[in-house]
FIBA-118978 format. One record per atom (N, C-alpha, C): residue in one letter; x, y, z. Coordinates in steps of 0.2 Angstrom, whole numbers, padded with zeros to 4 digits. Example, Ala and Ser with C-alpha at 12.3 -4.5 7.8 and 13.67 -1.06 7.14 Angstrom:
BEGIN
a_0066_-0028_0039
a_0062_-0022_0039
a_0066_-0016_0039
s_0064_-0011_0035
s_0068_-0005_0036
s_0064_0000_0039
// end
This chain:
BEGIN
x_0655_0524_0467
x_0657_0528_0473
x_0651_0530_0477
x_0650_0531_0482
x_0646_0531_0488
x_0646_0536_0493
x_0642_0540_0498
x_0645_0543_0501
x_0640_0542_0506
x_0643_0543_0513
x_0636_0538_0519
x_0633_0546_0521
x_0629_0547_0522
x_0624_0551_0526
x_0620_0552_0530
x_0624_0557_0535
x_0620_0554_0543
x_0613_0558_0545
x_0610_0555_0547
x_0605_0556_0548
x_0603_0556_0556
x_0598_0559_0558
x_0597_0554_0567
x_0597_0548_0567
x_0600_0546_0571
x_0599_0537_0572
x_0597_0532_0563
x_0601_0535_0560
x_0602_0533_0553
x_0606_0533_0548
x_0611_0529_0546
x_0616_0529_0542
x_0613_0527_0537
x_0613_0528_0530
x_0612_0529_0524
x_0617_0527_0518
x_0619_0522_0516
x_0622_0524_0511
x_0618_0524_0502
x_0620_0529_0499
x_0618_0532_0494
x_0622_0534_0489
x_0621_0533_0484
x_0625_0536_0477
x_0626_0544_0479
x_0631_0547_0474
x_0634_0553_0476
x_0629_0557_0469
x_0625_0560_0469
x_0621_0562_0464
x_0619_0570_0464
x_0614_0571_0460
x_0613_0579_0460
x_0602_0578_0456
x_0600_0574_0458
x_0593_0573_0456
x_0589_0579_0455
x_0587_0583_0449
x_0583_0587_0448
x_0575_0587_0454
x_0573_0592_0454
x_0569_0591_0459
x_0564_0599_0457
x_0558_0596_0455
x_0554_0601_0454
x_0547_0602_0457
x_0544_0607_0460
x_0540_0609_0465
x_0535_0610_0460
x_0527_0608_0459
x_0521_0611_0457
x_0517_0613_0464
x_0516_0622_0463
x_0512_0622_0466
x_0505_0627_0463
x_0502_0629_0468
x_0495_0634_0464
x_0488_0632_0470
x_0484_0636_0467
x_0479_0637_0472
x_0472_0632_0472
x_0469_0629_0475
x_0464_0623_0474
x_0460_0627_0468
x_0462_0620_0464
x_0457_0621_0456
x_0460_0622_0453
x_0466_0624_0451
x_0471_0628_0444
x_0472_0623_0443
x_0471_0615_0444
x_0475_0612_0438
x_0482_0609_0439
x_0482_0607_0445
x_0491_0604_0447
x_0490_0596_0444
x_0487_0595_0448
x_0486_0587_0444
x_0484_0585_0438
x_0483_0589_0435
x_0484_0588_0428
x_0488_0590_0424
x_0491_0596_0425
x_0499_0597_0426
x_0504_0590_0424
x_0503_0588_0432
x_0507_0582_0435
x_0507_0577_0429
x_0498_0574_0429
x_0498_0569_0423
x_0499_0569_0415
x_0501_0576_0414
x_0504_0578_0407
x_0513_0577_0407
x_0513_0578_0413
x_0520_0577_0413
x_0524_0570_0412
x_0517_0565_0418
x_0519_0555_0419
x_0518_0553_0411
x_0514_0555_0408
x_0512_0555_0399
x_0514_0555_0395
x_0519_0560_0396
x_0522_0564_0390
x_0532_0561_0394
x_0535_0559_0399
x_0541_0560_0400
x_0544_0554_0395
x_0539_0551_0392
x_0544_0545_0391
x_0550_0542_0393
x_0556_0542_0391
x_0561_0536_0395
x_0563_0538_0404
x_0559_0545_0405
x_0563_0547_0409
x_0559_0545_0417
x_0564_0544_0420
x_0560_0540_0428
x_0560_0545_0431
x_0552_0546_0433
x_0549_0550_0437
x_0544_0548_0444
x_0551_0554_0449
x_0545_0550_0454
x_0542_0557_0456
x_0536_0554_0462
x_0531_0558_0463
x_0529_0559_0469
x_0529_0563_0475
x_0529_0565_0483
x_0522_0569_0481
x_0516_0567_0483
x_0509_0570_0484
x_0508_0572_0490
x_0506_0577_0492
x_0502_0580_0499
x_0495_0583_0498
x_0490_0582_0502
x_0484_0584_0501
x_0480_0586_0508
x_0477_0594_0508
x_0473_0593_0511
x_0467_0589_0514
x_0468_0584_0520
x_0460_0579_0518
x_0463_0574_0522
x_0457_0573_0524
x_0457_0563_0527
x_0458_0558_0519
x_0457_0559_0516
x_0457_0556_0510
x_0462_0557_0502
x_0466_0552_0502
x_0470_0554_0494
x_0465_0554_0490
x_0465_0557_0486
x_0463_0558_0481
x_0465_0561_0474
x_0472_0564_0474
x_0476_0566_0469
x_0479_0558_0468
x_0482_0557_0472
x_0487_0550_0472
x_0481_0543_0467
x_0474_0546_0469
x_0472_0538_0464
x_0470_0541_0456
x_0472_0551_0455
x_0468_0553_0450
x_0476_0551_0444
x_0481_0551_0445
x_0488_0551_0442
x_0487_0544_0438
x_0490_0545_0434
x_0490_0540_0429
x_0497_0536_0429
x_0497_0530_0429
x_0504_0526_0426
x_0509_0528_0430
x_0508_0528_0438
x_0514_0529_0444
x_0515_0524_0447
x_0511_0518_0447
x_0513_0513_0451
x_0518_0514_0459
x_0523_0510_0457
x_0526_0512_0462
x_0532_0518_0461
x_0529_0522_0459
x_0533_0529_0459
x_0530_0534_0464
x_0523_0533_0464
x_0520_0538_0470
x_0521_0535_0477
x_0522_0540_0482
x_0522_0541_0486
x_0519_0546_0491
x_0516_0544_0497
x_0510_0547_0502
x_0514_0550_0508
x_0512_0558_0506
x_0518_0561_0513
x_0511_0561_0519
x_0516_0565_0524
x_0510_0564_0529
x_0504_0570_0527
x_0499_0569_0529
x_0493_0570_0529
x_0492_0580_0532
x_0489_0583_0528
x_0488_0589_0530
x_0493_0594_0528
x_0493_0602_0526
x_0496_0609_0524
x_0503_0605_0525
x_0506_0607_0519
x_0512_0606_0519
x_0517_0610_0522
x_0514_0618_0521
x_0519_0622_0527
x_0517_0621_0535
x_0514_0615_0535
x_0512_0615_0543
x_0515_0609_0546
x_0516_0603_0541
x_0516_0596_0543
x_0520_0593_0539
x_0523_0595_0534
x_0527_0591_0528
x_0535_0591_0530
x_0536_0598_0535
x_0542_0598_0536
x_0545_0592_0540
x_0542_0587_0544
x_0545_0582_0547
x_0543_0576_0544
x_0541_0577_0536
x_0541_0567_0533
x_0545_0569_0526
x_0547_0578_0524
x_0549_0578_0518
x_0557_0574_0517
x_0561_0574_0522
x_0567_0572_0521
x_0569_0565_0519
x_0562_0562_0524
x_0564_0557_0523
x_0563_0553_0516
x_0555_0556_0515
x_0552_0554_0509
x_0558_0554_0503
x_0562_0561_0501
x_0567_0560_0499
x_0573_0555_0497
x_0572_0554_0503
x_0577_0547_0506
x_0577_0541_0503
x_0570_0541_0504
x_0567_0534_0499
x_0568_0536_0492
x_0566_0543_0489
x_0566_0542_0481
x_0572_0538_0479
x_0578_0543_0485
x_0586_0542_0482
x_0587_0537_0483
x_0586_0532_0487
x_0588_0525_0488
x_0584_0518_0484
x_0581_0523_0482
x_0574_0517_0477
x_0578_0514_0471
x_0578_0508_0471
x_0581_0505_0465
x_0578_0506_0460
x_0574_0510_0456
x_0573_0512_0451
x_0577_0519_0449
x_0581_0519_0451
x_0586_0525_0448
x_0581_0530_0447
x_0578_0534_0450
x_0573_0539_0446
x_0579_0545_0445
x_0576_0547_0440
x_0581_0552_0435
x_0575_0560_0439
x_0572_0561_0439
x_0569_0566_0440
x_0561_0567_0448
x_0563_0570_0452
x_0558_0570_0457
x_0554_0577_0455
x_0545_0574_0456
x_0542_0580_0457
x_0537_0580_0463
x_0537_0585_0465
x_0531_0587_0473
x_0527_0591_0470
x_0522_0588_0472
x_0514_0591_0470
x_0510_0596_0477
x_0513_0602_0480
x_0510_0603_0485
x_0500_0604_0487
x_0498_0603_0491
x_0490_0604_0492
x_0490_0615_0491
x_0483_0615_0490
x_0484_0622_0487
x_0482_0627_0492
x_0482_0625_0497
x_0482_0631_0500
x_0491_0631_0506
x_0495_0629_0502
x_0501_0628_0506
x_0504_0634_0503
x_0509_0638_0507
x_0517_0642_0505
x_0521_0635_0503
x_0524_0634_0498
x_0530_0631_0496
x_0537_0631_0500
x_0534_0639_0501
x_0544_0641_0505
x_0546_0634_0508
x_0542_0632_0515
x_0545_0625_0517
x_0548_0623_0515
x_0546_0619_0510
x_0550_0613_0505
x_0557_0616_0504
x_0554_0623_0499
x_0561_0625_0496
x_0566_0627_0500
x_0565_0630_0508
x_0567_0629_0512
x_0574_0626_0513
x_0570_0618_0512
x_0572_0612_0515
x_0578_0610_0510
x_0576_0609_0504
x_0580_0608_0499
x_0587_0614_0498
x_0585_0617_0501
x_0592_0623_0499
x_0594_0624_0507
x_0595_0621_0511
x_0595_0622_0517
x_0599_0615_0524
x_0598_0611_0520
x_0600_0605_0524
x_0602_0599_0520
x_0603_0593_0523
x_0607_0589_0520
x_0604_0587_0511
x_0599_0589_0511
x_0596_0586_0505
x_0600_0593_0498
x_0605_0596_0501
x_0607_0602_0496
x_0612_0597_0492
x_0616_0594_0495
x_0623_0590_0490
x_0620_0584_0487
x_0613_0582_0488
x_0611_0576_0483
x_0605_0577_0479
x_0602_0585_0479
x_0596_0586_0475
x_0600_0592_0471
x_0594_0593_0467
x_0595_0599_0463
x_0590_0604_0462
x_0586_0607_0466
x_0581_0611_0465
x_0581_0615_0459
x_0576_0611_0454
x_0577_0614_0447
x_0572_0619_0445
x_0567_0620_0447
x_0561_0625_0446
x_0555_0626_0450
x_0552_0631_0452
x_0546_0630_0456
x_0541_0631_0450
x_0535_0627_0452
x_0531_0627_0444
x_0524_0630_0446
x_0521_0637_0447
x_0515_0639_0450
x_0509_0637_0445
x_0504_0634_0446
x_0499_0634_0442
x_0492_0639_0443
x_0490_0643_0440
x_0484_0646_0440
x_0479_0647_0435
x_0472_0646_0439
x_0468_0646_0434
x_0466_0654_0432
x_0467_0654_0426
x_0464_0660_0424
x_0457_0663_0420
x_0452_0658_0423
x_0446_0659_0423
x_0443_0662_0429
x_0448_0660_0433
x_0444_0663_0443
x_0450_0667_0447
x_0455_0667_0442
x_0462_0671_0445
x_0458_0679_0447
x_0459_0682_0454
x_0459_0690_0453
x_0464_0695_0457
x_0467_0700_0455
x_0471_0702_0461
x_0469_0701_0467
x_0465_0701_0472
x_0466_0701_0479
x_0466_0692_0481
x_0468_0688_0473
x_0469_0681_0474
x_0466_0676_0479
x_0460_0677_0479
x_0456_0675_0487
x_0458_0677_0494
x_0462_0681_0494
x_0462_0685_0501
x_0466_0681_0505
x_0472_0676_0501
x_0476_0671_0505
x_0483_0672_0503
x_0486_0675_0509
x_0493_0675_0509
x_0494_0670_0507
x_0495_0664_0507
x_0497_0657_0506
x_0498_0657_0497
x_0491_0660_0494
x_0489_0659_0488
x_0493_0663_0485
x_0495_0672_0487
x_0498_0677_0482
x_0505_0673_0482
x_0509_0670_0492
x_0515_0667_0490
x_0516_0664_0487
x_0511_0660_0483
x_0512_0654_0477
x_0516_0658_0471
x_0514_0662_0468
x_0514_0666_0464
x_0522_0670_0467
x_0522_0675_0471
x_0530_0675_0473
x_0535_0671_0473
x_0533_0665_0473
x_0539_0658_0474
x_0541_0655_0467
x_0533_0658_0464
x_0536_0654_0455
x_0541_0655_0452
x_0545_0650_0449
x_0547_0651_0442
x_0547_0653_0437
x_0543_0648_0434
x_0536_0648_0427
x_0532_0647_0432
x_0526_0652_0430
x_0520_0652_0431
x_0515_0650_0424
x_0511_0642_0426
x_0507_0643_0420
x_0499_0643_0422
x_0499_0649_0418
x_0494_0651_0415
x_0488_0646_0413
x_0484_0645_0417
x_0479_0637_0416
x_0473_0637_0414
x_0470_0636_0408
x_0461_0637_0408
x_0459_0641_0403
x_0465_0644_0399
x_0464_0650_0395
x_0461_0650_0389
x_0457_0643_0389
x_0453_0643_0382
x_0447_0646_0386
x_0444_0648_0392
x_0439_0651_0395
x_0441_0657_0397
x_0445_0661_0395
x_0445_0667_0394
x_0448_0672_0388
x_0442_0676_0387
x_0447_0682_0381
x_0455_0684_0382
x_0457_0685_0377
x_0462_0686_0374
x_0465_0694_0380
x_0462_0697_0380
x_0462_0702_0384
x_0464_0705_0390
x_0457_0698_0392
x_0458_0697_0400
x_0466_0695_0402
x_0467_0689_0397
x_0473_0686_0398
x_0480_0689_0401
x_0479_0695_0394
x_0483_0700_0394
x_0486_0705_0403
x_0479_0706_0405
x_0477_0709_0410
x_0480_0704_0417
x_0479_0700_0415
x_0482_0694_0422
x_0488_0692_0422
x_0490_0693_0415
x_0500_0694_0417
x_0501_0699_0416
x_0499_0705_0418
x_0500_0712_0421
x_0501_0710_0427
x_0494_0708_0432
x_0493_0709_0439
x_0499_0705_0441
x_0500_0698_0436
x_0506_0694_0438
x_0512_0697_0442
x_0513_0700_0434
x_0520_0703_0436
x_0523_0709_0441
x_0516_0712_0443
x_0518_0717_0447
x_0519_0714_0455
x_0519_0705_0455
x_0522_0704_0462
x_0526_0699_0460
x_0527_0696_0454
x_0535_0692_0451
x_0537_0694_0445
x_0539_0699_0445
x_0543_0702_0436
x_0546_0698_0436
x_0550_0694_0439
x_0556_0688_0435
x_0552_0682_0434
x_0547_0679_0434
x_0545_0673_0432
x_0543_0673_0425
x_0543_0667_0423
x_0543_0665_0414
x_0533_0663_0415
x_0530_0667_0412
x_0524_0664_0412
x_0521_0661_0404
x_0517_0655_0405
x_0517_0653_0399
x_0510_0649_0401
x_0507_0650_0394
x_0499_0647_0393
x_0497_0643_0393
x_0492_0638_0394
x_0490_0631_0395
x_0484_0631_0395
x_0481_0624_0391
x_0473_0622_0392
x_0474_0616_0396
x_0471_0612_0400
x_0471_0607_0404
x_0479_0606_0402
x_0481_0608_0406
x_0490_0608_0409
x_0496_0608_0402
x_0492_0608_0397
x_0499_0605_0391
x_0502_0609_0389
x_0508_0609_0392
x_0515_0612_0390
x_0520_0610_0388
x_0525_0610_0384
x_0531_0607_0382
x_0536_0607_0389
x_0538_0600_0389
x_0543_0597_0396
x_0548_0601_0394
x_0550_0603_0389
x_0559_0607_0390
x_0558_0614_0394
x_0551_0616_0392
x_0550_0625_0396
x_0549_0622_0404
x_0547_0615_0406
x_0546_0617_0413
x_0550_0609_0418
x_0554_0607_0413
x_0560_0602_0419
x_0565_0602_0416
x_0570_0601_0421
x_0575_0602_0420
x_0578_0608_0417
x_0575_0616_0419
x_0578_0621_0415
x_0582_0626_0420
x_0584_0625_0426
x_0589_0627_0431
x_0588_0634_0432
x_0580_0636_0435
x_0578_0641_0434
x_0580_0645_0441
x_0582_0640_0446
x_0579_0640_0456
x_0587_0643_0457
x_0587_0650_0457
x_0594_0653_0462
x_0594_0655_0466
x_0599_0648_0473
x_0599_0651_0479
x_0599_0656_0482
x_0604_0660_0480
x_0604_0665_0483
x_0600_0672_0484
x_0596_0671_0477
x_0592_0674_0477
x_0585_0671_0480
x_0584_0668_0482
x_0579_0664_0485
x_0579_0664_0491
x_0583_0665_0494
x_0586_0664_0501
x_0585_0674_0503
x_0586_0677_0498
x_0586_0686_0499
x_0580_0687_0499
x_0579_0693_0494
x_0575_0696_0492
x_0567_0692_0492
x_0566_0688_0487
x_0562_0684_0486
x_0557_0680_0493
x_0564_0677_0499
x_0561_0674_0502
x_0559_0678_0509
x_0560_0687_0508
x_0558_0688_0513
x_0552_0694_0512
x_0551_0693_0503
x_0544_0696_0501
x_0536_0695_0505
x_0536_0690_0508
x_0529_0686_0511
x_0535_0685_0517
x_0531_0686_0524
x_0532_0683_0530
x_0532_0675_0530
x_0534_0672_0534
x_0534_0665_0533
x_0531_0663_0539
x_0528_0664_0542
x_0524_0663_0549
x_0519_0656_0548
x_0519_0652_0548
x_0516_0648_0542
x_0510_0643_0549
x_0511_0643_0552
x_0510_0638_0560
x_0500_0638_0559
x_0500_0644_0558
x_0493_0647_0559
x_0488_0649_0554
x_0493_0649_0547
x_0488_0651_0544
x_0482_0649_0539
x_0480_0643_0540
x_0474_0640_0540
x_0467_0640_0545
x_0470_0642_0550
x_0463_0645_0556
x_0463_0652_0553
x_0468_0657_0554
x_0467_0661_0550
x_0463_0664_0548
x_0465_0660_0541
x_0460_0662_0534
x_0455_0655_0534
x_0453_0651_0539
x_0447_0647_0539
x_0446_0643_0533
x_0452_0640_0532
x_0452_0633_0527
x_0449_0627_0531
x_0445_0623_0529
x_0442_0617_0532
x_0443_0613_0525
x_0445_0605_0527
x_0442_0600_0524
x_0438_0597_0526
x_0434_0594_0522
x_0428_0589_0523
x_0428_0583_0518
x_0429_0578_0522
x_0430_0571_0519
x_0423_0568_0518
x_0422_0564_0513
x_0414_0560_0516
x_0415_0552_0512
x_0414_0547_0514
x_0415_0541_0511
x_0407_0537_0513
x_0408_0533_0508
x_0402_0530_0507
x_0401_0522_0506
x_0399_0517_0506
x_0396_0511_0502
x_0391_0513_0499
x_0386_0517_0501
x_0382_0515_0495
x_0382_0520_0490
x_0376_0520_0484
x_0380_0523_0479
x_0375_0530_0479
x_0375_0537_0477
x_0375_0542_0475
x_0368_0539_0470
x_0363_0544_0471
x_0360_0545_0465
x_0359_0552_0461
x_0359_0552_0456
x_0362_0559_0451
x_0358_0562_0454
x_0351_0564_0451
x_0347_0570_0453
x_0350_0573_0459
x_0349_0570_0465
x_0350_0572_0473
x_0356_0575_0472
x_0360_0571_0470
x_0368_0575_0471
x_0369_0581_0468
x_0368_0581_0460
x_0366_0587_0459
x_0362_0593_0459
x_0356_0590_0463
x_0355_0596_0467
x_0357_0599_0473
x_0362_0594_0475
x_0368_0597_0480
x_0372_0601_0480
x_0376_0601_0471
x_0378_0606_0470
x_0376_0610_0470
x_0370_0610_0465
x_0366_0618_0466
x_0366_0622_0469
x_0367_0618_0477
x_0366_0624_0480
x_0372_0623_0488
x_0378_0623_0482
x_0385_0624_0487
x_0384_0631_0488
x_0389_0632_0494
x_0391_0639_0497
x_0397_0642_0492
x_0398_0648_0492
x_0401_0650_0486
x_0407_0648_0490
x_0409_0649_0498
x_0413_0648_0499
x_0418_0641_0500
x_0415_0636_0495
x_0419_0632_0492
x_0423_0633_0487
x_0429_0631_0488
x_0434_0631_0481
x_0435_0624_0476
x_0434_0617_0479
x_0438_0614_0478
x_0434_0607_0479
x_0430_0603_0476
x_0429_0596_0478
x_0431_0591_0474
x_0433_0585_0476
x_0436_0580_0471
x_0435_0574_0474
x_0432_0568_0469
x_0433_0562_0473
x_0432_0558_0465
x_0431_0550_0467
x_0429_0545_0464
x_0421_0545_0468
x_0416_0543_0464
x_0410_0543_0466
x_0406_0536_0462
x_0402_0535_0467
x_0397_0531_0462
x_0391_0531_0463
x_0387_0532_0456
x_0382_0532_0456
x_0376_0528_0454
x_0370_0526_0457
x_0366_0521_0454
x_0365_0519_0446
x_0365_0528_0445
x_0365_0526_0436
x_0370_0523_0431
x_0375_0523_0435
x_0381_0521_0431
x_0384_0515_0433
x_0388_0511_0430
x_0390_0507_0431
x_0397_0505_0432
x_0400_0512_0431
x_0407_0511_0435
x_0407_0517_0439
x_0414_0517_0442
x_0417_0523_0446
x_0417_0530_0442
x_0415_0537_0444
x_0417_0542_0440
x_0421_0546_0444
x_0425_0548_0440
x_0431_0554_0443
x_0427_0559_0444
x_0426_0564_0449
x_0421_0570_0450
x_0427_0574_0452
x_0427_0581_0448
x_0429_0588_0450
x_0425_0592_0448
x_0426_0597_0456
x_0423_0602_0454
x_0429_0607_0455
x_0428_0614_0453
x_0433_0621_0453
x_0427_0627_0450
x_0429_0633_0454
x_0427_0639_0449
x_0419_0636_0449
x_0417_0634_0453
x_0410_0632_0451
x_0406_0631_0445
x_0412_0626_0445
x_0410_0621_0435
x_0412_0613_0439
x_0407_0607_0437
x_0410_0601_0438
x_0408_0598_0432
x_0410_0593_0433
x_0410_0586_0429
x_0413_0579_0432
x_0410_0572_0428
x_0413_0568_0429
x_0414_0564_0424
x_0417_0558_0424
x_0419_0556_0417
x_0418_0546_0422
x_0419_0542_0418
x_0421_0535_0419
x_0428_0534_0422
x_0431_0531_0424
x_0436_0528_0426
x_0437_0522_0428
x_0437_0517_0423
x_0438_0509_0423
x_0446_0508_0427
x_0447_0512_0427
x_0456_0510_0433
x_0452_0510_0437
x_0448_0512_0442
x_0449_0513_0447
x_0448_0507_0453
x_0448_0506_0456
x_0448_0499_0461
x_0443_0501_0468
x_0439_0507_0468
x_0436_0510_0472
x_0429_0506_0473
x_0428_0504_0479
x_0421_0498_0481
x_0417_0505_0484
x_0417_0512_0485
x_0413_0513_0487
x_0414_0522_0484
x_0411_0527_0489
x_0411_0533_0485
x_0417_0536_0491
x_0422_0542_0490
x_0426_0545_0491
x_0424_0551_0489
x_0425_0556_0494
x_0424_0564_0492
x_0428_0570_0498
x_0431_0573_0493
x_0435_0578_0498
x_0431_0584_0497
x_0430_0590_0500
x_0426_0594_0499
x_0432_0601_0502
x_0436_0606_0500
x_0439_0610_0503
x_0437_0619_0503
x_0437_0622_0508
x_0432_0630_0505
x_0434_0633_0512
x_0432_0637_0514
x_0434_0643_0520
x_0426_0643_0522
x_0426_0644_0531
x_0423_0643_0533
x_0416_0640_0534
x_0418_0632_0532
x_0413_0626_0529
x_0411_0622_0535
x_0402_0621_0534
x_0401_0618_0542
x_0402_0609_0540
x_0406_0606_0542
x_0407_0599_0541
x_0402_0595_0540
x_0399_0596_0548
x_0392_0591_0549
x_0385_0593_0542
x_0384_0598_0543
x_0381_0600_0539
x_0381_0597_0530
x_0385_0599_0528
x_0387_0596_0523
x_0387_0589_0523
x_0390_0586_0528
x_0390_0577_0526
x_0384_0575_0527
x_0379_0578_0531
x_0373_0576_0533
x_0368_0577_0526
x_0370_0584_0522
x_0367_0586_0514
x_0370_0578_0508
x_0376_0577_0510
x_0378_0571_0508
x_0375_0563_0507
x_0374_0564_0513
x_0370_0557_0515
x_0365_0557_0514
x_0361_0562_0511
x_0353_0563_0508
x_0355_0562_0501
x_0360_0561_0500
x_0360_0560_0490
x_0361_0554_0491
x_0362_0548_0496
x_0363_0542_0495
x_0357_0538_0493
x_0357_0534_0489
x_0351_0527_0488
x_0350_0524_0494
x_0343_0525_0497
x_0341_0524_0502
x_0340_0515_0503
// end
């Protein structure tokens, strides 16, 4: 049985279902995408699909996920409470229609986004009688977490919006501190379930499929704790991305004396890189001003790739520090 659904200038026919449907969200660095690929790792028989949005001229979360083939999918480019609201529907559309019957959707937002949109969207218009908003999932690192949570409405709203909040990183801090950060937690979500994590691992039954998301309460109280003003807030609070791509390859030294001497007020850089000394592509993340990089023989990258994201960062300047690490 089938039921047609109208869209603008689109008639649709779809199965008549109820697709669980869970939101990762958290602040650049917590750990979403690792999150994510604990979850593609570990679901076993269950078909998962995957809606990616990223601050940046450049994907970068979509080539770090493992084993999605044709399960991911690229929404349009830029803040999701800014830009997402006119491709999420569609994106949708497609999971539903996709011959791979997926059993489960997850949306990974960019970290400096408000969620409300999405969840907006999903409890609020046609995607209500064929989805099932099953939980929002907040990630935070608790190595760099503080109450005044970077000075970003966007970032406390993450927190407001959670379900389960997990706790991410906490082989890098005491016992105590821990304790003190689900204090500050709960004194702006006492109803969410917080649960601890080192690089994302958690048990799939605490965080899919647990029917956590009540409209009505979400639609009340909840969603009118943070304003929703959403248009403006990246000028704002002076979030920039900085993309930089390359052919030729990085040399160590240079680059890591690049690091050295980032501005504090970067949060967040990530890419595939290559470097002279190495002979394949390396995954490079930074956060909390710790990086590393590792091998990655997946990868398909002919050249270097780098997102750089942080509050009021001078663009040129940086790429032109970049272009000094190149092999001359």
């Amino acid at each position: 049985m089938s039921q047609t659904v109208s869209k603008p200038e689109l008639e649709i026919q779809i199965p008549k279902r109820e697709m669980p449907v869970t939101v990762i969200t958290g602040f650049l660095g917590s750990g979403k995408t690792t999150l994510l690929n604990h979850i593609l790792s570990s679901c076993q028989n269950l078909k998962v699909a995957v809606l990616v949005n990223e601050f940046g001229d450049i994907n970068i979360d979509s080539q770090l996920l493992v084993s999605v083939d044709e399960q991911i999918m690229q929404l349009s480019n830029g803040c999701i409470c800014c830009t997402l609201q006119n491709g999420l529907v569609d994106a949708v559309y497609q999971v539903l229609t996709s011959k791979a019957q997926i059993d489960h959707l997850v949306i990974e937002t960019t970290g400096i986004a408000d969620p409300y949109p999405i969840i907006f969207k999903f409890l609020t218009t046609e995607l209500w009688s064929l989805t099932r908003l099953d939980a929002v999932l907040t990630v935070l690192d608790a190595s760099s977490f503080t109450p005044d949570y970077y000075g970003s409405k966007a970032a406390l709203s993450q927190i407001v919006r959670g379900d389960v909040i997990v706790l991410n990183k906490t082989d890098l801090v005491e016992q105590a501190q821990l304790d003190r950060l689900e204090n500050e937690i709960r004194k702006v979500n006492a109803e969410a379930r917080i649960l601890r994590s080192q690089y994302g691992q958690v048990p799939l039954p605490l965080i899919l499929d647990v029917g956590l998301v009540e409209p009505a309460s979400f639609l009340g109280q909840r969603a009118n704790h943070i304003t929703h003003n959403q248009s403006e807030h990246l000028v704002n609070e002076g979030f920039i991305s900085v993309s930089f791509e390359s052919d030729r390859p990085f040399v160590i030294q240079k680059f890591q004396n690049f690091l050295a001497h980032l501005p504090t007020t970067i949060f967040r850089a990530k890419g595939i890189l290559w470097f002279q000394e190495r002979q394949s592509p390396q995954i490079f993340q930074f956060s909390g001003q710790r990086y590393d990089w590792r091998a990655d023989p997946r990868s398909r990258a002919s050249g270097s790739q780098l997102v750089i994201i942080g509050r009021h960062l001078q663009g040129d300047q940086i790429k032109a520090q970049l272009t000094d690490c190149l092999l001359n």
